[in-house]
C-alpha positions as CSV (number, residue, x, y, z in Angstrom):
1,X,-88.0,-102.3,-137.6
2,X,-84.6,-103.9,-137.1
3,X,-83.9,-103.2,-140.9
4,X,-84.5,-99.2,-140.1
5,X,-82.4,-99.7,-137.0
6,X,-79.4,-100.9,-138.8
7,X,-79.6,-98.7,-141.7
8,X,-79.9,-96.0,-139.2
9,X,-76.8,-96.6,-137.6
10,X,-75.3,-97.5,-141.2
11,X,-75.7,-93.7,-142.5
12,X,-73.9,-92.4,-139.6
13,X,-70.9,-94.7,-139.8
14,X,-69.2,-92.5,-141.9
15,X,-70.6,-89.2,-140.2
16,X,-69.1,-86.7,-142.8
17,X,-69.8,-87.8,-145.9
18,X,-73.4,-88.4,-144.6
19,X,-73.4,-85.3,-143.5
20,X,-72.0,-83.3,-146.9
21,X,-75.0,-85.3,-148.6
22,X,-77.6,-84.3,-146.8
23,X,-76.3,-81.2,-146.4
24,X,-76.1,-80.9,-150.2
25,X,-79.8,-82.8,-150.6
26,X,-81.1,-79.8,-148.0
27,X,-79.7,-77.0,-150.3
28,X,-80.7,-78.0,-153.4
29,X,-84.3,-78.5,-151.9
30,X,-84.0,-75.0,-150.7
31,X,-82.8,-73.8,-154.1
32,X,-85.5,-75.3,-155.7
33,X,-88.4,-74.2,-153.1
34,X,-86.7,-71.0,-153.5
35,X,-87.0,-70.5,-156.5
36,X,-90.4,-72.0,-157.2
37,X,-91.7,-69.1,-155.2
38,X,-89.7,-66.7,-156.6
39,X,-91.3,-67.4,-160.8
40,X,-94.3,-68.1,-158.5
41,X,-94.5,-64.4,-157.4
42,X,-93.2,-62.9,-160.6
43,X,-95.7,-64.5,-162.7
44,X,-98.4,-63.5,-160.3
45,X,-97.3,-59.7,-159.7
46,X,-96.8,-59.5,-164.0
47,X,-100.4,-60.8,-164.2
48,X,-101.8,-58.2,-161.3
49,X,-100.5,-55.7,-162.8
50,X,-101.5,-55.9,-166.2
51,X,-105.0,-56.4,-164.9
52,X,-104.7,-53.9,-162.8
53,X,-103.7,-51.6,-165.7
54,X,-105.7,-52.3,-168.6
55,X,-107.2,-55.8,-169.2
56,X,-109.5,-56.0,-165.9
57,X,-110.8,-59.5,-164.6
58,X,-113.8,-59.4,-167.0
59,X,-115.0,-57.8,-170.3
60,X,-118.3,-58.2,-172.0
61,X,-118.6,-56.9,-175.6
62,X,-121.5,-57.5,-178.4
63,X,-121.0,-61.3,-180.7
64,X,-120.4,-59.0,-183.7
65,X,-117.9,-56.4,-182.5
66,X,-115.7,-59.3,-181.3
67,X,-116.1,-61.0,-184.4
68,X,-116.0,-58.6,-187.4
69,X,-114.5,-55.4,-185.1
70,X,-117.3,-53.5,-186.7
71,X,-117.7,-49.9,-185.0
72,X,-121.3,-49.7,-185.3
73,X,-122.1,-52.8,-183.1
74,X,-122.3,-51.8,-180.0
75,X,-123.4,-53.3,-176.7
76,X,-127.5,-53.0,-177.0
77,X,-129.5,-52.2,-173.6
78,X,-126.5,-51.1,-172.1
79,X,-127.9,-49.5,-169.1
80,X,-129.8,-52.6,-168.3
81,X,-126.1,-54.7,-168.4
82,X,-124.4,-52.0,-166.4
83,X,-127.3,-52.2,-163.6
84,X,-126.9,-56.2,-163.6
85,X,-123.2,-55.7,-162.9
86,X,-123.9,-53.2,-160.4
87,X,-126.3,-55.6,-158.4
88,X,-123.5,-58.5,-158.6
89,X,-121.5,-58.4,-155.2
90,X,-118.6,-59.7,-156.6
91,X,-117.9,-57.1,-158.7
92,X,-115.8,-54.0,-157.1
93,X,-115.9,-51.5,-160.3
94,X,-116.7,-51.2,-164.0
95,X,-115.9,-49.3,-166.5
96,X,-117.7,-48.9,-170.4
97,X,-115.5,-48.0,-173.2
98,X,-115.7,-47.2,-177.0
99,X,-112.9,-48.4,-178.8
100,X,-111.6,-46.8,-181.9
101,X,-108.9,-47.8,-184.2
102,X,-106.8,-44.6,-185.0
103,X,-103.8,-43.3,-186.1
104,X,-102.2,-40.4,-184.1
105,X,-100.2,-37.8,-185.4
106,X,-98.3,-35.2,-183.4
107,X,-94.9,-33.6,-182.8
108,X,-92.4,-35.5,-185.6
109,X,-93.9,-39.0,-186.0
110,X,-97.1,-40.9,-186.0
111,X,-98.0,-44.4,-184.8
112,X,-101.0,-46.7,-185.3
113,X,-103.1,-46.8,-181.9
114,X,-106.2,-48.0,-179.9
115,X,-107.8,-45.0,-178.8
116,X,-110.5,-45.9,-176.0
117,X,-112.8,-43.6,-175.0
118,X,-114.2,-43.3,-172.0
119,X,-115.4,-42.1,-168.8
120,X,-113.3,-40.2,-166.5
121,X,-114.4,-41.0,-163.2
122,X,-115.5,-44.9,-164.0
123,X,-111.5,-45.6,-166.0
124,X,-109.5,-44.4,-162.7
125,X,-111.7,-46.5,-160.1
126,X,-111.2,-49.7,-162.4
127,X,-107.3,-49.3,-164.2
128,X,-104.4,-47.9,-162.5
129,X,-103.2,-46.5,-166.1
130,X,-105.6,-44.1,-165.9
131,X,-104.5,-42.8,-162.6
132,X,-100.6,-42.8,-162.7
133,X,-100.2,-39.5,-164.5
134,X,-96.7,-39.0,-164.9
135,X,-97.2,-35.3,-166.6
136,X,-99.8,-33.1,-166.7
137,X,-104.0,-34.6,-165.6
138,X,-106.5,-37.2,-166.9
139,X,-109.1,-34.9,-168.9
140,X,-112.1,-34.4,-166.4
141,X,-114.9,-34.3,-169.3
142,X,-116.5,-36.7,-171.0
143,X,-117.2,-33.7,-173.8
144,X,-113.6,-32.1,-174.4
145,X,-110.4,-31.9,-177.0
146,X,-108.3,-33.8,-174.8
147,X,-106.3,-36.9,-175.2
148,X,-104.0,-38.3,-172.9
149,X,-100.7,-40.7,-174.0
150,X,-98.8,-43.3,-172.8
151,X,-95.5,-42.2,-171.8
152,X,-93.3,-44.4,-174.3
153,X,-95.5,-42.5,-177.4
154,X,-95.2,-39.2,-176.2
155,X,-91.2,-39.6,-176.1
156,X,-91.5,-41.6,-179.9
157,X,-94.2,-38.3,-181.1
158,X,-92.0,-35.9,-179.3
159,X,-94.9,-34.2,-178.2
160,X,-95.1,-32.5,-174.7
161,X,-98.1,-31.0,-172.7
162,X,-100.3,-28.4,-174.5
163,X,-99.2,-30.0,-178.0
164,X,-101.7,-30.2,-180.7
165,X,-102.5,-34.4,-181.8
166,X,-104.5,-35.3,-185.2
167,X,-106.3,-38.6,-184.5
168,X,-107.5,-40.2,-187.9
169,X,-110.4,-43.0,-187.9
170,X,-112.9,-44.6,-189.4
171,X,-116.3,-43.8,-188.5
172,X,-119.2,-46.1,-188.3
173,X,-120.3,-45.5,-192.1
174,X,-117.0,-46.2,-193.1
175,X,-115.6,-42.8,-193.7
176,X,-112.3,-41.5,-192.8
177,X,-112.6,-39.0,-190.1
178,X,-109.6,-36.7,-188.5
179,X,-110.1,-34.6,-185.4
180,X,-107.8,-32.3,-183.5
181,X,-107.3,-32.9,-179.8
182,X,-105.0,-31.3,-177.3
183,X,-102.4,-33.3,-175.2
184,X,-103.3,-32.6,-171.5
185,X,-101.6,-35.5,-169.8
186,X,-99.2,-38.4,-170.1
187,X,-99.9,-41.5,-168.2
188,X,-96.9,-44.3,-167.2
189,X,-98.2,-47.8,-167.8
190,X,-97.1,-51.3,-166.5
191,X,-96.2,-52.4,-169.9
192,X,-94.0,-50.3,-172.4
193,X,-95.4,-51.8,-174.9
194,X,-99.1,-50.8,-173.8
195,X,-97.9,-47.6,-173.5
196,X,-96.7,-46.6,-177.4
197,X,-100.2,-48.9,-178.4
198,X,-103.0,-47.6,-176.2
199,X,-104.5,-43.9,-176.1
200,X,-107.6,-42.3,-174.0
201,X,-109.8,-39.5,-175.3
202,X,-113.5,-38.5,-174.1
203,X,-115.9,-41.2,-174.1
204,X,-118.7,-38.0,-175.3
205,X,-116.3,-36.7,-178.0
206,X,-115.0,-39.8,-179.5
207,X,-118.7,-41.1,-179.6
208,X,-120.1,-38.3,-181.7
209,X,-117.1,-37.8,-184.0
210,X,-117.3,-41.7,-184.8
211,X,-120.9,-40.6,-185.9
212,X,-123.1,-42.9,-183.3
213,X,-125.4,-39.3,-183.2
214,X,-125.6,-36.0,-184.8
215,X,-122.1,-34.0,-183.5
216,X,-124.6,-31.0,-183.4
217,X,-126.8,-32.4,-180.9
218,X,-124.2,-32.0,-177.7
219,X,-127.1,-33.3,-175.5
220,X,-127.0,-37.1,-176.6
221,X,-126.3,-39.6,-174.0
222,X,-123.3,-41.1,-174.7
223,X,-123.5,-43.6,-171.5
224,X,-125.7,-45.5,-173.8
225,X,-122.8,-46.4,-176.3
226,X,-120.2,-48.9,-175.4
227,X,-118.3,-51.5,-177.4
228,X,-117.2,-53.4,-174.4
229,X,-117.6,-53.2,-170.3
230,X,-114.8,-54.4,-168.4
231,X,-115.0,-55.0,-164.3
232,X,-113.0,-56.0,-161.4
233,X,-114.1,-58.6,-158.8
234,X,-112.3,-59.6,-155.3
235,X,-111.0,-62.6,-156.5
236,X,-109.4,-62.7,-159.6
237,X,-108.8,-66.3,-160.2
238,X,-112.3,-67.2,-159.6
239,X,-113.9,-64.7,-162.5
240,X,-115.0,-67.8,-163.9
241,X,-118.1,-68.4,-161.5
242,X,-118.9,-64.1,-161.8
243,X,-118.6,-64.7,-165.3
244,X,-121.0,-67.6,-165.7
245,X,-123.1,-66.2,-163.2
246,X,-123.5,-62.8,-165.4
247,X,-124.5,-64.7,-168.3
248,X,-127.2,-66.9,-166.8
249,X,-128.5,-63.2,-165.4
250,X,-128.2,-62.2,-169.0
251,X,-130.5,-65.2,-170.2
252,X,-132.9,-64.6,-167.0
253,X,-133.7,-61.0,-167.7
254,X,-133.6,-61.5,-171.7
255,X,-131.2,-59.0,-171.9
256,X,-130.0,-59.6,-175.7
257,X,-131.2,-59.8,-179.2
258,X,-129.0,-60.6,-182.7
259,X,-126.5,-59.2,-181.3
260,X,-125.8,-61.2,-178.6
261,X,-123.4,-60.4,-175.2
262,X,-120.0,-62.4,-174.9
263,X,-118.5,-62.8,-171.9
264,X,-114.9,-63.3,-171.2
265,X,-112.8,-63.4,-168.6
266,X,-109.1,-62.0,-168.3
267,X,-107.5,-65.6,-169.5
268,X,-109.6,-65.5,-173.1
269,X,-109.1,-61.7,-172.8
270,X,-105.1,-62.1,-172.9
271,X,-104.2,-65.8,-173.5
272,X,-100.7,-65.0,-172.9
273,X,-101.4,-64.6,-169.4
274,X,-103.8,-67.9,-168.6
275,X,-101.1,-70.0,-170.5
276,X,-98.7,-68.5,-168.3
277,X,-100.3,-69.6,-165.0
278,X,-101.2,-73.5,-166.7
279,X,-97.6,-73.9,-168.2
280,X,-95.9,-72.4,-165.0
281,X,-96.9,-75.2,-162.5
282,X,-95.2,-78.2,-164.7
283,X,-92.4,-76.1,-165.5
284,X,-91.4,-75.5,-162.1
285,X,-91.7,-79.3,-161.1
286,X,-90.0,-79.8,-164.0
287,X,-87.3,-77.4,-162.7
288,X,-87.1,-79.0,-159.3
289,X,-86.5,-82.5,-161.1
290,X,-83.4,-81.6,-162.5
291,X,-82.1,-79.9,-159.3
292,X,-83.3,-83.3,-157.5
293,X,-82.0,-85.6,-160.0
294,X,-78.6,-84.1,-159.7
295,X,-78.6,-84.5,-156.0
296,X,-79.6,-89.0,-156.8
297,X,-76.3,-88.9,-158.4
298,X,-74.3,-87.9,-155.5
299,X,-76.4,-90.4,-153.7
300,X,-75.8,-92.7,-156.2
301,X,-72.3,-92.4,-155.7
302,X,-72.7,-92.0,-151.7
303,X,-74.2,-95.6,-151.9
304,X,-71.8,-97.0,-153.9
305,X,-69.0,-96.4,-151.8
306,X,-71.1,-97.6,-148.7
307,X,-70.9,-101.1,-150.7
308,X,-67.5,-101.1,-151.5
309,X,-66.6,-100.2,-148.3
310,X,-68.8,-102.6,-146.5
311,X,-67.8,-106.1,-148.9
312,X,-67.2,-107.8,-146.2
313,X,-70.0,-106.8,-144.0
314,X,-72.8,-107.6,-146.3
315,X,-71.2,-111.4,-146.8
316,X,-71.0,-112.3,-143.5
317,X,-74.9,-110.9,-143.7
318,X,-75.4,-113.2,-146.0
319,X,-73.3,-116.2,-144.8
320,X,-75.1,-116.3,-141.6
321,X,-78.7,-116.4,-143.3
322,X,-79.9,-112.9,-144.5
323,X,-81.2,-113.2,-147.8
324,X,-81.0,-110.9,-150.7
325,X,-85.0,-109.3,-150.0
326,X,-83.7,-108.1,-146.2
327,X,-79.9,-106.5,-148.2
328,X,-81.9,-104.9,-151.1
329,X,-84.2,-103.5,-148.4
330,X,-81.3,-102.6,-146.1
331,X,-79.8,-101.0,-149.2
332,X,-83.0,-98.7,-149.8
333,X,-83.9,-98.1,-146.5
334,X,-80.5,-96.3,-146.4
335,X,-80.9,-94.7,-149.6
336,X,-84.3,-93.2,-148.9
337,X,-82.8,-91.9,-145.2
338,X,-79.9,-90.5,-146.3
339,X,-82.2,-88.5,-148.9
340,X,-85.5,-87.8,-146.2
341,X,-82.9,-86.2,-143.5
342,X,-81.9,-83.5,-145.6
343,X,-85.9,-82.8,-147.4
344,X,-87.7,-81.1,-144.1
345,X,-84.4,-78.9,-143.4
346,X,-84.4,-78.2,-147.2
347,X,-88.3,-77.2,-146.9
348,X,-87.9,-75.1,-143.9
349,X,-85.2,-72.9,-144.7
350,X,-87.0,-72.7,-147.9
351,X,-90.6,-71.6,-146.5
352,X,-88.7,-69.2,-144.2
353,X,-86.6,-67.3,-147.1
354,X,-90.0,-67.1,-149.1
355,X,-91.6,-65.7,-146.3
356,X,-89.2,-62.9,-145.6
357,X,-88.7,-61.9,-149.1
358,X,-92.5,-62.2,-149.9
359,X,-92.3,-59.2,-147.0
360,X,-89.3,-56.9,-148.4
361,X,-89.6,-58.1,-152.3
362,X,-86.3,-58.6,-154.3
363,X,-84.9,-55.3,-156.0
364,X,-83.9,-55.9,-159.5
365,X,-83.2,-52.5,-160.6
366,X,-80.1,-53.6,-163.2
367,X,-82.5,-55.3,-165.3
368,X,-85.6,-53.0,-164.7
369,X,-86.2,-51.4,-168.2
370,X,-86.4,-54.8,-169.9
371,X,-88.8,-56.0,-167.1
372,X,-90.5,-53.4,-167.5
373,X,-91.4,-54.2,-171.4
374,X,-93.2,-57.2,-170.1
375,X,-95.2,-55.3,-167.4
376,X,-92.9,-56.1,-164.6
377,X,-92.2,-54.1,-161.8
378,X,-88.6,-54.0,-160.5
379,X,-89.2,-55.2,-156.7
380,X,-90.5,-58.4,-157.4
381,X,-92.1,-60.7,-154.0
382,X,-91.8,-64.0,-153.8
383,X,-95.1,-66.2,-153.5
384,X,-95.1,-68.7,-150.8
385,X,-95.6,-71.9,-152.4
386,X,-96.8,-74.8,-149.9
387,X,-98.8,-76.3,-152.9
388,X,-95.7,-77.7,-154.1
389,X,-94.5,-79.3,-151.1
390,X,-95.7,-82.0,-151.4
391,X,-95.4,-83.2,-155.1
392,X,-91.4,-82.3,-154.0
393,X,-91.2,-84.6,-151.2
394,X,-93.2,-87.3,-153.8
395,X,-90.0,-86.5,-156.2
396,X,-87.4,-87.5,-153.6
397,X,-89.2,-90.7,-152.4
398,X,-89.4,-91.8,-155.9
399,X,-85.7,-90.2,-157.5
400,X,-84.1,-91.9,-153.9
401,X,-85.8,-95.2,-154.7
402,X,-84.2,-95.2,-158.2
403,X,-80.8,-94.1,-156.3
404,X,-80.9,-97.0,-154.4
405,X,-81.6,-100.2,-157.4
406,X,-78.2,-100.0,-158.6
407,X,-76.1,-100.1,-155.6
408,X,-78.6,-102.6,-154.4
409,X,-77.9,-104.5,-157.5
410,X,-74.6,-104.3,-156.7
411,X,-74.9,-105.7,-153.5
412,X,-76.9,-108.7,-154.4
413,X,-74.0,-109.8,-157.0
414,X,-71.4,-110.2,-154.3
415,X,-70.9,-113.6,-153.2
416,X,-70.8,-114.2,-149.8
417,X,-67.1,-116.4,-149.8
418,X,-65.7,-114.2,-151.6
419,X,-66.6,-111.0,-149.8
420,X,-65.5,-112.3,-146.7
421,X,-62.3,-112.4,-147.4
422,X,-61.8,-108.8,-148.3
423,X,-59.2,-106.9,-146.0
């Protein structure tokens, strides 16, 4: 106790510099917090979005489809997966697709595409793409000429509302098949890049033109044909436990032959995205390391001054019996002070700028087409980040420990004649 006592007192003998240092150890804390939260919340809004718009929390599709991408496999008893989903409470929508590798032509250009087709009513309750219509509608029919286009292809086509659009695929017996479809609407996507890529068409039409049933017989039932389901649950970041659970319900019902159901969830769906979140973390410590280890220096230096200042002090300390265990402590205990004063002010401004701007979100708008390549909206919200509270307050203990050895060091070298007879 008396060794905190006197380094106490110590700190404040010089009350300005102390004061710049913590000032400066409370800032770049802040900085730091700050902007942990800040990639916190843009890496989280990126990744909501994107599911949001086209990737979903979960997608089954048949062993052989992802495998081979062979057209014809398709997901078997798919009515009997769709009403497992539906039973699952977890799950807020769904939506059944057939995916078909085409190339559209329209306007002055052409460019190699997905087209999905699908259901109307199901795509808009689970992806926001399907409901931002910039121009024009989403087709309401699953049986119709329609296709609709991502904004950033319609420019690069040059094709407006009402133009005529040749798709040209292969169907399930390997021919090449082209079909005429009529542009009735133009969508505006998270990502530009999903937009010149990705196309929708009529689940019905696409279905019967790939050749999965006679294209006379308009009365097939198309909600039968799927090459992947894709769903939304409440929590995102646990799709792991819906996931597992579907498959064990899978197994239970026997709901599978040869071609067996694979189940994936949105980080084996796009990688990019769950390598975002696992890298992130130990970037940002990383990041606040640097900020911190600056601040030891000035510590460093802080310290070192202390000692020079104080020769004669710290021999008459050790003339009169204090040995060098009770100066090296003296010499942390200051250290690790000077350093904790300025950490909880750091942290609190820090929590309460993350806070506010997590409320009004951070405008960006100089930088927003290049965001928006990636899927990023322009307003970006910070995420509050109390996770990483305390691994920083671990990094100043331990960076204001390895502040304090050398001017300790230096401390334990003086000798105690000597010192005492500096002016």
């Amino acid at each position: 106790m008396t060794i905190l006592i006197i380094a106490w007192r110590n700190i404040w003998r010089n009350s300005w510099r102390s004061a710049v240092v913590i000032g400066a150890m409370s800032l770049g804390v802040w900085s730091g917090i700050f902007m942990m939260g800040w990639a916190q919340g843009l890496n989280n809004q990126r990744t909501v979005t994107l599911l949001d718009d086209n990737v979903g929390h979960g997608r089954i599709t048949s062993f052989n489809y992802l495998e081979k991408q062979d057209p014809s496999s398709i997901i078997d008893n798919l009515k009997s997966v769709e009403e497992m989903i539906i039973a699952d409470p977890n799950i807020t929508a769904y939506s059944s697709r057939v995916v078909c590798n085409a190339m559209v032509q329209g306007g002055s250009g052409s460019a190699p595409v997905i087209a999905y087709g699908v259901t109307p009513k199901s795509e808009q309750s689970l992806f926001s793409a399907a409901r931002n219509i910039s121009s024009g509608n989403f087709f309401k029919s699953s049986f119709a000429e329609d296709v609709v286009l991502g904004e950033k292809l319609a420019n690069r086509l040059e094709v407006e509302i009402d133009d005529r659009i040749i798709l040209t695929f292969q169907d399930i017996n390997g021919g090449v098949h082209s079909a005429l479809f009529w542009l009735v609407g133009i969508y505006d996507g998270a990502s530009n890049l999903l937009e010149e890529s990705m196309i929708y068409v009529p689940k019905g039409t696409i279905s019967s033109q790939m050749g999965f049933t006679d294209t006379t017989n308009i009365d097939f039932n198309f909600n039968s044909i799927a090459h992947e389901v894709n769903y939304r649950v409440k929590e995102p970041y646990q799709i792991e436990e819906t996931s597992s659970s579907l498959e064990g319900e899978v197994k239970k019902r026997e709901i599978h032959n040869d071609n067996s159901l694979i189940f994936r969830t949105w980080k084996e769906v796009s990688p990019e995205l769950g390598v975002a979140d696992a890298i992130l973390a130990q970037s940002l410590l990383l990041f606040m390391m640097i900020i911190l280890l600056a601040m030891s220096f000035g510590i460093l230096n802080t310290m070192l001054m202390a000692i020079l200042e104080r020769t004669r002090e710290l021999g008459m300390l050790m003339a009169v019996g204090m040995n060098r265990q009770k100066i090296f402590n003296l010499i942390v205990t200051e250290t690790i002070l000077l350093s904790f004063f300025g950490l909880p002010i750091g942290l609190l401004f820090g929590h309460i700028s993350l806070y506010v701007t997590s409320k009004t979100g951070i405008t960006l708008k100089s930088v927003e087409q290049g965001l928006a390549q990636y899927g990023i909206e322009s307003t970006v919200y910070p995420a509050i980040v109390p996770e990483y509270y305390l691994p920083v307050t671990a990094l100043v203990l331990v960076l204001s420990f390895l502040s304090a050895l050398h001017p300790a060091r230096k401390a334990l070298k003086l000798n105690p004649i000597e010192s005492m007879r500096v002016l």
